[in-house]
N, CA, C and O atoms as a GROMACS GRO file, in nm:
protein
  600
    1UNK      N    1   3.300 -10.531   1.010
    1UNK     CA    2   3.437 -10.501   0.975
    1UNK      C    3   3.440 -10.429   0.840
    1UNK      O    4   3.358 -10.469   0.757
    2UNK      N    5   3.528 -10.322   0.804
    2UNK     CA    6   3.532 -10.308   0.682
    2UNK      C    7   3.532 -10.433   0.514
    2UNK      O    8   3.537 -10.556   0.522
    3UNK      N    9   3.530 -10.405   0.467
    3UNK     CA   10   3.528 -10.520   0.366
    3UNK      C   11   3.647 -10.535   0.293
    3UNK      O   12   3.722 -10.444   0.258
    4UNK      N   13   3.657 -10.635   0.276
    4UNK     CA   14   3.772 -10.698   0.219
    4UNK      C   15   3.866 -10.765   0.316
    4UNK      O   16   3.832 -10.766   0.434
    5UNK      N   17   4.010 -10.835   0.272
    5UNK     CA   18   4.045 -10.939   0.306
    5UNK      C   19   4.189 -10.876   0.386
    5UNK      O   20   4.289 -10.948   0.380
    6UNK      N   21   4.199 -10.765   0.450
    6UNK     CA   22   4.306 -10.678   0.485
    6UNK      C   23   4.316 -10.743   0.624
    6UNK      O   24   4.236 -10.818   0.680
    7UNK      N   25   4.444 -10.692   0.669
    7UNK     CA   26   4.496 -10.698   0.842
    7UNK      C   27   4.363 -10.731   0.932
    7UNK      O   28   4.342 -10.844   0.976
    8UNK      N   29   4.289 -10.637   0.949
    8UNK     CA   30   4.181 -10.600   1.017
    8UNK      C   31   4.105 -10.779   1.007
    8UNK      O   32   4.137 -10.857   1.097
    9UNK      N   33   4.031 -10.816   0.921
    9UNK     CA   34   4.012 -10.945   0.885
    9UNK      C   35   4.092 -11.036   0.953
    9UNK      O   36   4.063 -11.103   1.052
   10UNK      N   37   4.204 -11.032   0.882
   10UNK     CA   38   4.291 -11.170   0.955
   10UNK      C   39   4.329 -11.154   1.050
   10UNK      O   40   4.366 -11.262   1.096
   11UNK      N   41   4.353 -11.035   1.150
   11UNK     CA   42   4.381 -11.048   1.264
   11UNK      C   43   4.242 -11.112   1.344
   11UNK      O   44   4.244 -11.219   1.404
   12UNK      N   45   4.163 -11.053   1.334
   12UNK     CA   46   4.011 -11.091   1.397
   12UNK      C   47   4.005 -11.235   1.390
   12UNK      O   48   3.999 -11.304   1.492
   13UNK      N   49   4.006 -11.277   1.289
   13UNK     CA   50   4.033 -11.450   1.289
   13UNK      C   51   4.101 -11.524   1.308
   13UNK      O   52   4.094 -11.644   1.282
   14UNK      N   53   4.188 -11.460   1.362
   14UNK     CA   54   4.304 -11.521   1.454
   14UNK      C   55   4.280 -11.503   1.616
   14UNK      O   56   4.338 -11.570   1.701
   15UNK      N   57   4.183 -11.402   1.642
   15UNK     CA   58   4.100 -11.385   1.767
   15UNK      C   59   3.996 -11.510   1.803
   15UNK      O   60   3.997 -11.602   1.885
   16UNK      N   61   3.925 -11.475   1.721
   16UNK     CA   62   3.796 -11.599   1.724
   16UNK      C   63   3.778 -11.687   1.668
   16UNK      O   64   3.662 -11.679   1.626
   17UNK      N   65   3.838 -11.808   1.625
   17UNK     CA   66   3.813 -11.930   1.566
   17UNK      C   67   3.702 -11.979   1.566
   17UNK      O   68   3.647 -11.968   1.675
   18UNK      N   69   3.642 -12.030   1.486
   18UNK     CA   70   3.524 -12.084   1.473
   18UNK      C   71   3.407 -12.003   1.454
   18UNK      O   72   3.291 -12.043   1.461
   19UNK      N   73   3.458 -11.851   1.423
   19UNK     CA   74   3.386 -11.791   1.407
   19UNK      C   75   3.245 -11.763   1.333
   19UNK      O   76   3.243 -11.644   1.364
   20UNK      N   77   3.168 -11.774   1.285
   20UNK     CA   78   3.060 -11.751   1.188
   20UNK      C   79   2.998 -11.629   1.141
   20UNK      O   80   2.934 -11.552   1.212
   21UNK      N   81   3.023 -11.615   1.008
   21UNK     CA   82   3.021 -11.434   0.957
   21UNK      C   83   2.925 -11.439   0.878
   21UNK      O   84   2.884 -11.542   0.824
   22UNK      N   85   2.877 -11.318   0.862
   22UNK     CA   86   2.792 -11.269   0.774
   22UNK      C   87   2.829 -11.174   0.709
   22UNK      O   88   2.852 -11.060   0.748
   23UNK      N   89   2.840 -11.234   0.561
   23UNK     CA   90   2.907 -11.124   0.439
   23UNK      C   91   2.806 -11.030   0.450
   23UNK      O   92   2.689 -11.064   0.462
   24UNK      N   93   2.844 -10.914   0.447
   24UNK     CA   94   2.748 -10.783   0.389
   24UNK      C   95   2.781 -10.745   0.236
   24UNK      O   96   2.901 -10.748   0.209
   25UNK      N   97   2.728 -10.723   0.173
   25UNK     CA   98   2.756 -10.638   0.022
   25UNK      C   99   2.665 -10.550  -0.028
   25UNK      O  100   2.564 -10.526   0.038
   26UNK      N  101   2.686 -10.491  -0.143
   26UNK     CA  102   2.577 -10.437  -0.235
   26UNK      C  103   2.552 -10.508  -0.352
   26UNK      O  104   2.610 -10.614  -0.375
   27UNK      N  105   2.454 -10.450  -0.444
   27UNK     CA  106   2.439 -10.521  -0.562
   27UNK      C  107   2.542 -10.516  -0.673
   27UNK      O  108   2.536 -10.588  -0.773
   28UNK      N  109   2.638 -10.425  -0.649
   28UNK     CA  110   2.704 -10.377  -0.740
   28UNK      C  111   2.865 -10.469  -0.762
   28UNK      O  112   2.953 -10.460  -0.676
   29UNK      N  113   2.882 -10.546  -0.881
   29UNK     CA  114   2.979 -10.612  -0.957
   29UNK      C  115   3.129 -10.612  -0.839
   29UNK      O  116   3.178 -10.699  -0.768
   30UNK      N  117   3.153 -10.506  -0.858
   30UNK     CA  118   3.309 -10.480  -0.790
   30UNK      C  119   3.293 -10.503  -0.620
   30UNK      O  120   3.385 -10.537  -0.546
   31UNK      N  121   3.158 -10.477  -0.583
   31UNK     CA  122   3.116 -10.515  -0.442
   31UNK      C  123   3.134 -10.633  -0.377
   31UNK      O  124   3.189 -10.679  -0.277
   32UNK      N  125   3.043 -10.675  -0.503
   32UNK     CA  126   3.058 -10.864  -0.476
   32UNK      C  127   3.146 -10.957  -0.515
   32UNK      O  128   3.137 -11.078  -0.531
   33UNK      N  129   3.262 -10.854  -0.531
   33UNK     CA  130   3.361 -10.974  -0.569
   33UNK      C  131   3.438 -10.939  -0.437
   33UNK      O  132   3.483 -11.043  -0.388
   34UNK      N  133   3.472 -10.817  -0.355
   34UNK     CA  134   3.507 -10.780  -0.235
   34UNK      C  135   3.451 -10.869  -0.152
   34UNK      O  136   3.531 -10.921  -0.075
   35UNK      N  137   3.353 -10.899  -0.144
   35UNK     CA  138   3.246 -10.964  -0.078
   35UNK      C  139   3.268 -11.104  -0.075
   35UNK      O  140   3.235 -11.155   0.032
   36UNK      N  141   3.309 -11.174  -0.151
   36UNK     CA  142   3.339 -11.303  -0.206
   36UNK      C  143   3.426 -11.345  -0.174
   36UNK      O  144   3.433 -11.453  -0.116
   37UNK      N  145   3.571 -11.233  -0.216
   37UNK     CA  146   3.697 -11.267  -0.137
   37UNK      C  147   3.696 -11.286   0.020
   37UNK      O  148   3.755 -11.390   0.052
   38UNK      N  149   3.639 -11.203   0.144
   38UNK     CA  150   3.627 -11.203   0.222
   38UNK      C  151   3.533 -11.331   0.287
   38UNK      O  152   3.530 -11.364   0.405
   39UNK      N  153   3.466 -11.385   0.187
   39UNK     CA  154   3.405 -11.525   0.230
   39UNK      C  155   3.528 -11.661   0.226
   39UNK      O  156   3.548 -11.768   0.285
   40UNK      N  157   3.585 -11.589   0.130
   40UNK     CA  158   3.671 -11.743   0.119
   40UNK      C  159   3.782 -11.779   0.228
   40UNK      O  160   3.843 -11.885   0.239
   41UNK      N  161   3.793 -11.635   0.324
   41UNK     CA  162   3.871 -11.641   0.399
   41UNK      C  163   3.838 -11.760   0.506
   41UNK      O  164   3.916 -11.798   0.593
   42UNK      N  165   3.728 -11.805   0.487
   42UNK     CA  166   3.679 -11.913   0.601
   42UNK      C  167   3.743 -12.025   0.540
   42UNK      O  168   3.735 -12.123   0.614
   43UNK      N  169   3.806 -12.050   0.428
   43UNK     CA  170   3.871 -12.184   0.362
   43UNK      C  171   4.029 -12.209   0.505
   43UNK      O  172   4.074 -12.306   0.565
   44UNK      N  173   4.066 -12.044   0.500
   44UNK     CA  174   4.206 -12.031   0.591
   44UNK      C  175   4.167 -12.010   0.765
   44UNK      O  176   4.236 -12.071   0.847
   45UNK      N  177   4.101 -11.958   0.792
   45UNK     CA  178   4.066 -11.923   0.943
   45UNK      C  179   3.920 -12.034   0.982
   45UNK      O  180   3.834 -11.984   1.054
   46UNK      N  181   3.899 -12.169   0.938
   46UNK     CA  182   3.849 -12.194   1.009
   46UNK      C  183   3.728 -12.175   1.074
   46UNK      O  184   3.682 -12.223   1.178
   47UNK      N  185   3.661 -12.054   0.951
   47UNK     CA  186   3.501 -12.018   1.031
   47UNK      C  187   3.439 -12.030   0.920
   47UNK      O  188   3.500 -12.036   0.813
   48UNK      N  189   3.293 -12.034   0.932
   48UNK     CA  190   3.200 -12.040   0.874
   48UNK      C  191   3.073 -11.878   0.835
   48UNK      O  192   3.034 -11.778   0.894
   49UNK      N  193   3.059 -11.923   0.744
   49UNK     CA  194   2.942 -11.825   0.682
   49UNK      C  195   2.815 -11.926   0.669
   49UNK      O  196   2.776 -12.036   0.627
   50UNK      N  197   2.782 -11.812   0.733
   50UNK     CA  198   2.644 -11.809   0.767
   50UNK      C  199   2.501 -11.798   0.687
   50UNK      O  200   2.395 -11.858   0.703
   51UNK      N  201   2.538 -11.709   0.605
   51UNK     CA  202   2.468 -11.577   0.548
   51UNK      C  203   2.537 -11.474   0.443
   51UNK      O  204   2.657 -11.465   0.416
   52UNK      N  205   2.453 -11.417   0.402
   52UNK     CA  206   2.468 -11.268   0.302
   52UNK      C  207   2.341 -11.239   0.280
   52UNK      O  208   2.245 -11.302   0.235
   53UNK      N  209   2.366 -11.075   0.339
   53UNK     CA  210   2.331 -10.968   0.340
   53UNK      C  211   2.352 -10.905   0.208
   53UNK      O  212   2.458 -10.929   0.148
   54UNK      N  213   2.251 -10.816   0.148
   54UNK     CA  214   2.279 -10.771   0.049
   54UNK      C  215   2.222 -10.591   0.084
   54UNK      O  216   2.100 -10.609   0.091
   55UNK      N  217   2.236 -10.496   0.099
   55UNK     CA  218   2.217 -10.410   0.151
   55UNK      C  219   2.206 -10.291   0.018
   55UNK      O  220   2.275 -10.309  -0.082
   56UNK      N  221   2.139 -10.204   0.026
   56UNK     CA  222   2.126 -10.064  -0.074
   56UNK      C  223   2.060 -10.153  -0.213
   56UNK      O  224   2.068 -10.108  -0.327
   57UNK      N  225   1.987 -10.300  -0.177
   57UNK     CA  226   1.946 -10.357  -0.305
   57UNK      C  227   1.876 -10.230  -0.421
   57UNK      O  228   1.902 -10.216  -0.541
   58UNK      N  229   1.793 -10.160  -0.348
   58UNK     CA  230   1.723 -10.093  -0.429
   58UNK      C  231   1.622 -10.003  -0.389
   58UNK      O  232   1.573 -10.024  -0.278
   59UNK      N  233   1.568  -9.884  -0.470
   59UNK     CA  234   1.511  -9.756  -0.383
   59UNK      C  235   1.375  -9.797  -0.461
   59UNK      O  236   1.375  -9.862  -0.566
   60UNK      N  237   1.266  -9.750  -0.397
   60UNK     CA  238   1.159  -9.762  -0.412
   60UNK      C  239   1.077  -9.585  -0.459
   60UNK      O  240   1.044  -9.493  -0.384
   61UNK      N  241   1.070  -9.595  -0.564
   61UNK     CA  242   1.018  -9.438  -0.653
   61UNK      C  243   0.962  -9.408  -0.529
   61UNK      O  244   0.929  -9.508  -0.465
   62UNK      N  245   0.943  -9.308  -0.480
   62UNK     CA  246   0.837  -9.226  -0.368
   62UNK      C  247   0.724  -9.181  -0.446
   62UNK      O  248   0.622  -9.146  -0.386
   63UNK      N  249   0.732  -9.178  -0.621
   63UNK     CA  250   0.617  -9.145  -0.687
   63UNK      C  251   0.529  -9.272  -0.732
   63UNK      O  252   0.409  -9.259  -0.708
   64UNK      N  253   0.563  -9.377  -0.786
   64UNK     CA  254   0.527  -9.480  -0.802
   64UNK      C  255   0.516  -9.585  -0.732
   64UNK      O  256   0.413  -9.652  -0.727
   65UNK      N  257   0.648  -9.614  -0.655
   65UNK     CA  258   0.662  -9.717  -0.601
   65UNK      C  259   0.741  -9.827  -0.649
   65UNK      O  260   0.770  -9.925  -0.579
   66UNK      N  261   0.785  -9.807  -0.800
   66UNK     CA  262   0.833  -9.911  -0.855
   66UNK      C  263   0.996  -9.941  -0.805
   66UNK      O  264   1.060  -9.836  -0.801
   67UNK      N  265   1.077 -10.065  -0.766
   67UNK     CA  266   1.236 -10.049  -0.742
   67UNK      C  267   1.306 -10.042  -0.879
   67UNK      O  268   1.306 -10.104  -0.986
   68UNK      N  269   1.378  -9.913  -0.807
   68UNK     CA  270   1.466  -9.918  -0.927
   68UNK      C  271   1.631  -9.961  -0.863
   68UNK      O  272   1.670  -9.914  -0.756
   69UNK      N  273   1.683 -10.021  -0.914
   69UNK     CA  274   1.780 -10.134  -0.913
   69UNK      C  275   1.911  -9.995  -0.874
   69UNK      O  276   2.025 -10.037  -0.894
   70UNK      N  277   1.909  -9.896  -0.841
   70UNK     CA  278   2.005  -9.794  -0.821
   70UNK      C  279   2.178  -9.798  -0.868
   70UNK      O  280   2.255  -9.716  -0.920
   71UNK      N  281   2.192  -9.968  -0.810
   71UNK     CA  282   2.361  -9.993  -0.784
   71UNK      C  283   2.341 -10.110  -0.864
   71UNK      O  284   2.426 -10.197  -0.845
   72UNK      N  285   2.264 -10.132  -0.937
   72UNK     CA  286   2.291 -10.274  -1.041
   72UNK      C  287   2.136 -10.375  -0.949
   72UNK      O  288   2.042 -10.341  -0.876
   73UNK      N  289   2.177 -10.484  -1.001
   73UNK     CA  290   2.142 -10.607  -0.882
   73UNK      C  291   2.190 -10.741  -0.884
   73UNK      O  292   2.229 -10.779  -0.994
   74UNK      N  293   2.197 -10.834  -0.776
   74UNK     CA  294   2.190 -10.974  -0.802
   74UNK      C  295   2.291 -11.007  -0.739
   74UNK      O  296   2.311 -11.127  -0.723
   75UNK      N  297   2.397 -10.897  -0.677
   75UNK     CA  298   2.541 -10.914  -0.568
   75UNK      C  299   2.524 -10.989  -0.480
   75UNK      O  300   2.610 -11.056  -0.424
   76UNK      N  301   2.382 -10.988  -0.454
   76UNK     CA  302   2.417 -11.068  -0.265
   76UNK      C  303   2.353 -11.206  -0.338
   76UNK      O  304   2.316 -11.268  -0.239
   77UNK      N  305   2.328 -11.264  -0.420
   77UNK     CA  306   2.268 -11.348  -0.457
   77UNK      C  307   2.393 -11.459  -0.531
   77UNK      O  308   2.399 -11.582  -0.530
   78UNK      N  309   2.500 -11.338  -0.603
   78UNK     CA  310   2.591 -11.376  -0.706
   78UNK      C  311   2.682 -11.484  -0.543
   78UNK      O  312   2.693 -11.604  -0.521
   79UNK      N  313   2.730 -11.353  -0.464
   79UNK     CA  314   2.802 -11.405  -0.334
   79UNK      C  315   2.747 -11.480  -0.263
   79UNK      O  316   2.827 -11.505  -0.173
   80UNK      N  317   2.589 -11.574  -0.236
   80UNK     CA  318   2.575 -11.645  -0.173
   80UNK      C  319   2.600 -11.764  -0.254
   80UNK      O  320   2.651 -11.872  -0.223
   81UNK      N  321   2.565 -11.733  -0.339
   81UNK     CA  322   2.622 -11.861  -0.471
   81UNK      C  323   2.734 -11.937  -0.469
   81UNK      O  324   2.750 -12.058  -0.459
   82UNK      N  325   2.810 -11.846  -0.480
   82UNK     CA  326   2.982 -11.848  -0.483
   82UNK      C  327   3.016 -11.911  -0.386
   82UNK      O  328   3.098 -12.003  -0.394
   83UNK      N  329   2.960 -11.875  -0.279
   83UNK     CA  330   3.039 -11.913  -0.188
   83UNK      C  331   2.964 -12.056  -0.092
   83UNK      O  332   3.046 -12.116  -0.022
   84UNK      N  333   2.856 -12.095  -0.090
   84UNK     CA  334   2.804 -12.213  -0.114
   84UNK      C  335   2.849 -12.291  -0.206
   84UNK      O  336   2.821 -12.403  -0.164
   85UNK      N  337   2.912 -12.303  -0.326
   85UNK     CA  338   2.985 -12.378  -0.398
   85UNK      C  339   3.182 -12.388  -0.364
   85UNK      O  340   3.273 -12.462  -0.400
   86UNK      N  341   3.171 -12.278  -0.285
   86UNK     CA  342   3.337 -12.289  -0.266
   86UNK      C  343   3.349 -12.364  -0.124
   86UNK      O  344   3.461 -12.404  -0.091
   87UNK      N  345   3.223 -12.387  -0.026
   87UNK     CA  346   3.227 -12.395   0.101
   87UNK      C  347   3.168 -12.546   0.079
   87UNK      O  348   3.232 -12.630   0.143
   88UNK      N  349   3.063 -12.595   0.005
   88UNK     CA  350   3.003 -12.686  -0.005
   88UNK      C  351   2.857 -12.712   0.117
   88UNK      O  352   2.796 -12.817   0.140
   89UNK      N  353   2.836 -12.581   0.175
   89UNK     CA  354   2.765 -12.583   0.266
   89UNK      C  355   2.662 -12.461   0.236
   89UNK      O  356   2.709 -12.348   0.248
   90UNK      N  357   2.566 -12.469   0.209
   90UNK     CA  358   2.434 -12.386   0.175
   90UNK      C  359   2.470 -12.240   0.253
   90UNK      O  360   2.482 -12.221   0.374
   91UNK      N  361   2.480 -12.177   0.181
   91UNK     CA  362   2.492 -12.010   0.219
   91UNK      C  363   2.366 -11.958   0.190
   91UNK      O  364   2.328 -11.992   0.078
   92UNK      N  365   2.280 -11.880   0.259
   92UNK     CA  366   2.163 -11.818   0.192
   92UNK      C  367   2.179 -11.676   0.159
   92UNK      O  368   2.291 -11.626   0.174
   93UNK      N  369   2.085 -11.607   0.117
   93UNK     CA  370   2.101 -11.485   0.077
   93UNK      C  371   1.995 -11.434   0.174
   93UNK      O  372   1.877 -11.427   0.140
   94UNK      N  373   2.041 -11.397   0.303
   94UNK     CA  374   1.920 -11.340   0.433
   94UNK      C  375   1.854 -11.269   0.420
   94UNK      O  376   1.758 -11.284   0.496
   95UNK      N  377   1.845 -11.149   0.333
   95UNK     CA  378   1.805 -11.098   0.316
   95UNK      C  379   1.824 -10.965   0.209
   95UNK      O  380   1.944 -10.969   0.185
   96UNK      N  381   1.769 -10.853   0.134
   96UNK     CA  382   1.783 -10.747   0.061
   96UNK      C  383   1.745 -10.651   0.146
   96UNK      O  384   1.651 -10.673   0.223
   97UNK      N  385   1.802 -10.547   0.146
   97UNK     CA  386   1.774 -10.426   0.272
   97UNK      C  387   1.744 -10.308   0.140
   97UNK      O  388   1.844 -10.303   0.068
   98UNK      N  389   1.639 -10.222   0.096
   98UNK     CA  390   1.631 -10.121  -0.019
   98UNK      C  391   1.679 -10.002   0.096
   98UNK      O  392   1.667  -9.988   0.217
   99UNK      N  393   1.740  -9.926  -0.019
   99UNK     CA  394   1.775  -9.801   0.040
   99UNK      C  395   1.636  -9.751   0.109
   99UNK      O  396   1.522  -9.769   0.065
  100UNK      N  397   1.675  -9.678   0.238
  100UNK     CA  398   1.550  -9.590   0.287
  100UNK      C  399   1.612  -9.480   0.385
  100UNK      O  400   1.686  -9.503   0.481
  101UNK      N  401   1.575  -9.382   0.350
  101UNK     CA  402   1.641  -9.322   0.439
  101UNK      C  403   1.615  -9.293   0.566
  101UNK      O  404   1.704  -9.271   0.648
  102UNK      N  405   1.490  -9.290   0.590
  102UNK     CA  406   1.388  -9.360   0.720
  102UNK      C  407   1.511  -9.449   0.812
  102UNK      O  408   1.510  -9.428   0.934
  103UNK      N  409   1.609  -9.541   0.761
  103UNK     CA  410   1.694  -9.556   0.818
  103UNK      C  411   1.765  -9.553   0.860
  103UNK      O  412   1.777  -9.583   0.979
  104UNK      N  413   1.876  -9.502   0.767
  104UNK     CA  414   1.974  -9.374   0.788
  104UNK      C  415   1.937  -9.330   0.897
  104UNK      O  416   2.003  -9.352   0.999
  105UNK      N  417   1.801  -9.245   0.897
  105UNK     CA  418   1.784  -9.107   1.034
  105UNK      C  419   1.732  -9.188   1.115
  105UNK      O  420   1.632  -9.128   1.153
  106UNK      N  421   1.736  -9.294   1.171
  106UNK     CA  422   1.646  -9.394   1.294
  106UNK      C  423   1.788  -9.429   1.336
  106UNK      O  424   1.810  -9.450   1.456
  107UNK      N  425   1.893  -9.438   1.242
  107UNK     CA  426   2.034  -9.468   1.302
  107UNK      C  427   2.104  -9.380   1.369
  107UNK      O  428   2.187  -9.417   1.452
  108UNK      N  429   2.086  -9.272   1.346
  108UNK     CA  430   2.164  -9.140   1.362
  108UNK      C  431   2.132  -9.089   1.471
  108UNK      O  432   2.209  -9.030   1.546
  109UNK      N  433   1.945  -9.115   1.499
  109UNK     CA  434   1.898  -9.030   1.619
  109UNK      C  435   1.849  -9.182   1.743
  109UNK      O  436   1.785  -9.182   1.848
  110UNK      N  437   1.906  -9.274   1.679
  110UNK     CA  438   1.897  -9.369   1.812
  110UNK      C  439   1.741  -9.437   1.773
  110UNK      O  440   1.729  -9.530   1.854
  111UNK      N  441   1.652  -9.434   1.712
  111UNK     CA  442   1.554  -9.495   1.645
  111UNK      C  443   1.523  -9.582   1.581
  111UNK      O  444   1.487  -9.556   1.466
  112UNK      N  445   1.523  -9.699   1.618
  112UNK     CA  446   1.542  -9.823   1.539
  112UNK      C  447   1.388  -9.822   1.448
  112UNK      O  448   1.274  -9.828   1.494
  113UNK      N  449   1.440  -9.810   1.273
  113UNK     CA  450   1.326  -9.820   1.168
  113UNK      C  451   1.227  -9.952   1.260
  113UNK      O  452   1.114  -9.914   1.292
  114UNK      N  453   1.252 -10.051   1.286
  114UNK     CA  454   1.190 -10.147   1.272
  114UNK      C  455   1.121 -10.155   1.396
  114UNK      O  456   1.070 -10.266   1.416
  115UNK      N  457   1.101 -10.044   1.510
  115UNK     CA  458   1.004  -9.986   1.601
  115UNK      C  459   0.937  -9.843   1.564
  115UNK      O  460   0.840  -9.799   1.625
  116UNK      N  461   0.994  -9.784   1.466
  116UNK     CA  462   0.934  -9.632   1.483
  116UNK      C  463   0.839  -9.680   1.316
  116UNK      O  464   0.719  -9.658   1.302
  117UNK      N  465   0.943  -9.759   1.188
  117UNK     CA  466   0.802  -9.742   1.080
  117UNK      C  467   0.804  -9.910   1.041
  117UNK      O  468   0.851  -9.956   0.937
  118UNK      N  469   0.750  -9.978   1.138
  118UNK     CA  470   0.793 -10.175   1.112
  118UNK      C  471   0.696 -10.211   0.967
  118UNK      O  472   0.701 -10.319   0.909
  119UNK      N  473   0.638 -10.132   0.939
  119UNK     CA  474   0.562 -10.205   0.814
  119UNK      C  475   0.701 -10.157   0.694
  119UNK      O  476   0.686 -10.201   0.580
  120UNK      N  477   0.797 -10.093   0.714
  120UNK     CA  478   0.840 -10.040   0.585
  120UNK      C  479   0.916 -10.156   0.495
  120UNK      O  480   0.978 -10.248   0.548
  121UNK      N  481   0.899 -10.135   0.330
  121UNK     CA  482   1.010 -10.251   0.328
  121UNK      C  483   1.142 -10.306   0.434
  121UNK      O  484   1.153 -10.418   0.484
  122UNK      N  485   1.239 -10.184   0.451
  122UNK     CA  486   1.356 -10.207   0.495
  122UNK      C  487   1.327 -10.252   0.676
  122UNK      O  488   1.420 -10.267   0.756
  123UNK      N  489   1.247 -10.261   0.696
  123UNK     CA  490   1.223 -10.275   0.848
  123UNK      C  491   1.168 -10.457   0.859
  123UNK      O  492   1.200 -10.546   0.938
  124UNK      N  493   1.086 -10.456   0.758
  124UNK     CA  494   1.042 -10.604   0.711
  124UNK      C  495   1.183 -10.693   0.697
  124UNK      O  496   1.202 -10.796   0.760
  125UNK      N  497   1.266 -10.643   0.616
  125UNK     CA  498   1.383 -10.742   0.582
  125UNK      C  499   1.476 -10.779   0.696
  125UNK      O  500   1.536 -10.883   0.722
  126UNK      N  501   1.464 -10.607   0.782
  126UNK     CA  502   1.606 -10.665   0.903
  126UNK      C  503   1.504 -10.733   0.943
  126UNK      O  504   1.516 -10.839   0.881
  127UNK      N  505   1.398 -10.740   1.017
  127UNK     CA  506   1.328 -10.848   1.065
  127UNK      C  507   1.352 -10.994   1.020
  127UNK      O  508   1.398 -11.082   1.093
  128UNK      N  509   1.318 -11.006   0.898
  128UNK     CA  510   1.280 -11.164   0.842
  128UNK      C  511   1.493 -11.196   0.844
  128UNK      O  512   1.519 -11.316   0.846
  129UNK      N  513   1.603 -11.116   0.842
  129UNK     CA  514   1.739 -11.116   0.863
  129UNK      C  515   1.772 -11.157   0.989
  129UNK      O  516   1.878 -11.219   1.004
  130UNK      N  517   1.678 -11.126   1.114
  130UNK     CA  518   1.726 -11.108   1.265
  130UNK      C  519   1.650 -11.277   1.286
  130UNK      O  520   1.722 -11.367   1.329
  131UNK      N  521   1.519 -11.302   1.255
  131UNK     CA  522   1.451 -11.390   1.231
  131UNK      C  523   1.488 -11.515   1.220
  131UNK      O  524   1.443 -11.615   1.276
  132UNK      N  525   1.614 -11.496   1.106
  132UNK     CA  526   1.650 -11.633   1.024
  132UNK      C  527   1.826 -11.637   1.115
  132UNK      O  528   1.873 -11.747   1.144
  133UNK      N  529   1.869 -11.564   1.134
  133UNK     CA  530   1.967 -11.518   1.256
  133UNK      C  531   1.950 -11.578   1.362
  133UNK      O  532   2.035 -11.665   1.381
  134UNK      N  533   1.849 -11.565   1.468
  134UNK     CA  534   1.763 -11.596   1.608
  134UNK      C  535   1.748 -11.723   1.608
  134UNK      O  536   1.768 -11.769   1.720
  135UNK      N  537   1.702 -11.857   1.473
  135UNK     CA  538   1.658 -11.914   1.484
  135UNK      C  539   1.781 -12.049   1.470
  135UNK      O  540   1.770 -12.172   1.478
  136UNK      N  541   1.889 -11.962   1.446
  136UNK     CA  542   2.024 -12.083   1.437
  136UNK      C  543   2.076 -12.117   1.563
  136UNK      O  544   2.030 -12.032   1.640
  137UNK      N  545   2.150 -12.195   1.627
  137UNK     CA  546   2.198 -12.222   1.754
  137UNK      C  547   2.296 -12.059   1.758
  137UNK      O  548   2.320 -11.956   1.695
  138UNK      N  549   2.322 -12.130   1.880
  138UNK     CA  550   2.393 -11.988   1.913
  138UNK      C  551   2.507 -11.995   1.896
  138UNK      O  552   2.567 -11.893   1.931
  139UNK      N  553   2.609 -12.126   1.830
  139UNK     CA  554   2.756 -12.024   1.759
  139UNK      C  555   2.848 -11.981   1.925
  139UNK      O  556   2.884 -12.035   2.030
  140UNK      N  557   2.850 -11.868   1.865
  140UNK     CA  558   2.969 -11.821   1.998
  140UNK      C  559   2.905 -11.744   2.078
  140UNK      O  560   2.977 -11.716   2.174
  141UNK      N  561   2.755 -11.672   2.088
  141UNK     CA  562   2.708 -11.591   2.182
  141UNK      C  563   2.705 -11.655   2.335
  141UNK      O  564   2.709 -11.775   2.361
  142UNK      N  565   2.698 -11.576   2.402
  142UNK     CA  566   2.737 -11.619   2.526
  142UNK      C  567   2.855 -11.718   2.585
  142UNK      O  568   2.852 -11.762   2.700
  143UNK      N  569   2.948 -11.743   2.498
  143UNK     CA  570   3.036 -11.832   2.536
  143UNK      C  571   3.203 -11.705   2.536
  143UNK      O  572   3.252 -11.618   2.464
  144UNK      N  573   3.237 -11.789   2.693
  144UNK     CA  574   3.402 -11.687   2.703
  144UNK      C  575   3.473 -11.714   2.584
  144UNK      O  576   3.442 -11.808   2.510
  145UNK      N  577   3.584 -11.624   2.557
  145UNK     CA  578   3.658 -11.571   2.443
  145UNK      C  579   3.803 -11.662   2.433
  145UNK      O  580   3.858 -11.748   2.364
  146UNK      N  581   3.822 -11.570   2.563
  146UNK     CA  582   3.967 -11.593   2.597
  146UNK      C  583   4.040 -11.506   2.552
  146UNK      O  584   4.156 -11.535   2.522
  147UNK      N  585   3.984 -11.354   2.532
  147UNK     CA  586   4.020 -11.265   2.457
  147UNK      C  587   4.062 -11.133   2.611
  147UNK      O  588   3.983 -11.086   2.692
  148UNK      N  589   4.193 -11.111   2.600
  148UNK     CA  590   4.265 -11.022   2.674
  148UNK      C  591   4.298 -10.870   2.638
  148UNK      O  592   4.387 -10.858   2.554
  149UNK      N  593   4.254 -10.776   2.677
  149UNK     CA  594   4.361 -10.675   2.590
  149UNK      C  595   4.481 -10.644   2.631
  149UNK      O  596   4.512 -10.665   2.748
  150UNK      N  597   4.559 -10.596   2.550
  150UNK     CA  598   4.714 -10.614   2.567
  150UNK      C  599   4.746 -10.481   2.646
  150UNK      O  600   4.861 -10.456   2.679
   0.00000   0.00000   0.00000
């Protein structure tokens, strides 16, 4: 969903109760407070978080190798925090995704990074993300909705 705590949000959670979400953010200050707000919405609708995602953590020099922190850091870490203390129920931080653009173009042309280059950082993380995902009960997958369109 887009981020933040707009129509789009609360209507959806008024769809699926009991829902269980996974914040996405970046590292960056104003991100993770977007990010944060949209967690607390589970205080009013009744669902749970799961997780945070922290995404564009950081680019890796193509000359060195060293990460450089691009958009700040510590967002998806600040928001799993937060919101494990506002929820009282352990939120983790699933994972850091570094910019790659290897991704980007595996998205674009139907190529999933994590079959065409699986050793890369960013292919490692959705993994050990899908991983820690896979290994929770299943929540609402496979179960009817009760969802009609109008």
């Amino acid at each position: 969903m887009p981020p933040g705590t707009g129509d789009v949000a609360l209507s959806l959670a008024r769809l699926v109760p009991g829902a269980e979400l996974v914040i996405v953010t970046t590292p960056q200050v104003a991100a993770a407070e977007v990010a944060k707000r949209a967690g607390t919405l589970v205080t009013q609708t009744h669902q749970r978080v799961i997780g945070v995602i922290e995404n564009m953590s950081y680019l890796l020099c193509p000359h060195c190798g060293e990460a450089m922190d691009v958009f700040g850091a510590g967002g998806g870490e600040t928001v799993a925090t937060a919101l494990t203390q506002l929820t009282g129920v352990e939120v983790p931080l699933l994972g850091q995704i570094p910019l790659d653009t290897r991704l980007r173009e595996g998205g674009d042309n139907g190529t999933p990074l994590v079959l065409d280059e699986p050793s890369s950082p960013a292919a490692l993380q959705l993994v050990k993300i899908a991983e820690a995902l896979s290994s929770r009960g299943r929540g609402l997958a496979g179960r009817m909705l009760n969802l009609s369109p109008r």
